[in-house]
DRENMAR-153602 format. One record per residue (C-alpha): residue in three letters; x, y, z. Coordinates in steps of 0.02 Angstrom, whole numbers, plus 50000, padded with zeros to 5 digits. Example, Ala and Ser with C-alpha at 12.3 -4.5 7.8 and 13.67 -1.06 7.14 Angstrom:
BEGIN
{martor=ala&x=50615&y=49775&z=50390} .
{martor=ser&x=50684&y=49947&z=50357} .
END
This chain:
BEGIN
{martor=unk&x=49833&y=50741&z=49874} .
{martor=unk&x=49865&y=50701&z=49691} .
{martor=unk&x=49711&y=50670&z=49570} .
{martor=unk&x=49694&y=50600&z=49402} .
{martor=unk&x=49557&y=50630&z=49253} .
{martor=unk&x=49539&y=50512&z=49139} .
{martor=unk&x=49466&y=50632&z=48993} .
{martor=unk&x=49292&y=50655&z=49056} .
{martor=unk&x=49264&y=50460&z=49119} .
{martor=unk&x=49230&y=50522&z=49305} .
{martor=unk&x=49207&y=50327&z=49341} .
{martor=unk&x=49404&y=50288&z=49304} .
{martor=unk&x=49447&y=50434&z=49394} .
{martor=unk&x=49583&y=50412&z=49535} .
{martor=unk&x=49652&y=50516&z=49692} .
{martor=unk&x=49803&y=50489&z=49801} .
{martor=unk&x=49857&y=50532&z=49967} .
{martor=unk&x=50020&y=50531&z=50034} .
{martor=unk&x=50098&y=50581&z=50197} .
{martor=unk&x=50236&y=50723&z=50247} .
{martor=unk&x=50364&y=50591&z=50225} .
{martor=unk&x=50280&y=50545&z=50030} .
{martor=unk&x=50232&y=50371&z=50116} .
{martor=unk&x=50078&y=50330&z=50015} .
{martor=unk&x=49909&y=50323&z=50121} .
{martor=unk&x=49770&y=50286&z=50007} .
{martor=unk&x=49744&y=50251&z=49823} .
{martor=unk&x=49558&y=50299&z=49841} .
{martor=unk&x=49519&y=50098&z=49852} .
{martor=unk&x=49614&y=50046&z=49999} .
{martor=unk&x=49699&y=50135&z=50116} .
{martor=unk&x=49869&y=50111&z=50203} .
{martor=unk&x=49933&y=50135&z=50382} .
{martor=unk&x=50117&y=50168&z=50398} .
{martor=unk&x=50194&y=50089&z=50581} .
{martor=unk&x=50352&y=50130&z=50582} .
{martor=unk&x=50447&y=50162&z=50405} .
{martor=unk&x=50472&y=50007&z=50355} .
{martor=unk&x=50315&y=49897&z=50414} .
{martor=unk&x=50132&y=49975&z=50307} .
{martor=unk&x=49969&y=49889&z=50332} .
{martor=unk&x=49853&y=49891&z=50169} .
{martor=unk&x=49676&y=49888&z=50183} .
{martor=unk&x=49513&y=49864&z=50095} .
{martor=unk&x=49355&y=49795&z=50074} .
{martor=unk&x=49377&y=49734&z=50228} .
{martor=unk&x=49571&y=49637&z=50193} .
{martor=unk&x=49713&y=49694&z=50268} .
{martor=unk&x=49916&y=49631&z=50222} .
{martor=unk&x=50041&y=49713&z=50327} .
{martor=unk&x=50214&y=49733&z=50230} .
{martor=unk&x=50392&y=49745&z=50316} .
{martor=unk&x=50533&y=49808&z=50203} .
{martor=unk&x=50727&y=49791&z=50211} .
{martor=unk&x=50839&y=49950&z=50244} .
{martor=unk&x=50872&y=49915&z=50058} .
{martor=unk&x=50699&y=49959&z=50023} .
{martor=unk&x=50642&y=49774&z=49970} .
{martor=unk&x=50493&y=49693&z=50037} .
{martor=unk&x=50564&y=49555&z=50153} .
{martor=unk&x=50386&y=49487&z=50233} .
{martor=unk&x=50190&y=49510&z=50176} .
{martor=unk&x=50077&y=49448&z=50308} .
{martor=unk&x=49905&y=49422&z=50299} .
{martor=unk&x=49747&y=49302&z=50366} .
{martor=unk&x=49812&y=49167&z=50271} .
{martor=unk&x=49987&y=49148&z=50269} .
{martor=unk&x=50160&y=49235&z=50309} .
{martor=unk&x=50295&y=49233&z=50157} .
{martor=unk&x=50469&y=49276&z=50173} .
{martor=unk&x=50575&y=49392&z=50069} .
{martor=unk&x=50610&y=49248&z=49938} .
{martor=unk&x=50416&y=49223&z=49921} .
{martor=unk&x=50370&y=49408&z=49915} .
{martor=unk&x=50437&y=49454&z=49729} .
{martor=unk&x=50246&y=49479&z=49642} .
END
């Protein structure tokens, strides 16, 4: 678990968890669920986008109740 303070503003005040593997599992607003290393579902309040990535390490899908893009739609 990694924390940060942000000089006495408890309110902007962040902690991270990652796995064994330093897969990131929550940013202490959402959370994410790794299945298999190269598909992660993010979470919260109440949303969830599941990601697959490339053996290059790009994002190749993002799924989610609304659509389905493809690796050319996914750059953000």
């Amino acid at each position: 678990m990694i924390s940060a303070d942000n000089a006495g503003d408890n309110t902007l005040d962040e902690t991270y968890s990652y796995s064994l593997t330093s897969n990131l599992l929550s940013d202490g607003a959402g959370t994410l669920t790794w299945m298999a290393p190269t598909v992660c579902r993010a979470s919260q309040n109440g949303a969830t986008v599941t990601l697959a990535y490339g053996p290059d390490g790009a994002q190749v899908k993002k799924s989610w109740d609304f659509a389905t893009l493809s690796r050319s739609q996914c750059r953000d």
